[in-house]
N, C-alpha and C positions, 0 to 999 in steps of 0.2 A: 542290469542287476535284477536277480529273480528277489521278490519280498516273498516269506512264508514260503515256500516252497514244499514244504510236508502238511501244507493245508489245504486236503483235498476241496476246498471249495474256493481256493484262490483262482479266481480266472474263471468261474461259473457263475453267469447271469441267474437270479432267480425266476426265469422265464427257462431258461436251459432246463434249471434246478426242475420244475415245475413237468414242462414236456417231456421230459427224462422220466420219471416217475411213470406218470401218465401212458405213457408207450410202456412201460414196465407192468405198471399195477392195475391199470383202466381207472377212469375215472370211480366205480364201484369198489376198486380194493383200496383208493385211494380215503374212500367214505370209509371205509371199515378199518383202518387203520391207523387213521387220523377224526375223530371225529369234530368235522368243520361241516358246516352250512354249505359254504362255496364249492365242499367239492360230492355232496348230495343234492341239493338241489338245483336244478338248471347250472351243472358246474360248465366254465370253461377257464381258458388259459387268462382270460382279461379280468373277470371279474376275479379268480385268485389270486391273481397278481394286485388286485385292490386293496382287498381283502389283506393279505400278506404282508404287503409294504405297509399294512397302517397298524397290524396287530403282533407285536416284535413275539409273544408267547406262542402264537400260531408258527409262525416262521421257522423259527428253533425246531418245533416240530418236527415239520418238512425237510428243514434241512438237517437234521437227525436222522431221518430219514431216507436222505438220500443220501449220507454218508454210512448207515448201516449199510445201504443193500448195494452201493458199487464202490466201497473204498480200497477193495481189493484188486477189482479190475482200475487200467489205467482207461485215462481217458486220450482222444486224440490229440495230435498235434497241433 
């Protein structure tokens, strides 16, 4: 039984959520887009995921974010 099924981020770790982006925007568009510390200075996938899980208004963000720019394309299997 699928839960949410028309919620693109059902089944998307915020590390997926996170590295998806990132290959998308680089770490730089990701600073201009979003303005957070973790992803301008010395950013990486560990410390935004710190960062993220501890700050619910950052998150919403990100994951706004990654629902703008692939919720048209499907994701894999």
């Amino acid at each position: 039984m699928r839960e949410q099924p028309n919620n693109p981020l059902h089944g998307v770790t915020l590390e997926a959520v996170i590295v998806r982006l990132v290959d998308h925007y680089g770490w730089d568009g990701m600073a201009r887009r979003i303005r957070i510390n973790c992803f301008h200075s010395n950013p990486s996938v560990k410390s935004s995921l710190t960062f993220l899980r501890k700050t619910p208004w950052a998150r919403e963000q990100v994951e706004a974010l990654y629902v703008a720019t692939f919720a048209t394309q499907r994701h894999g299997p």
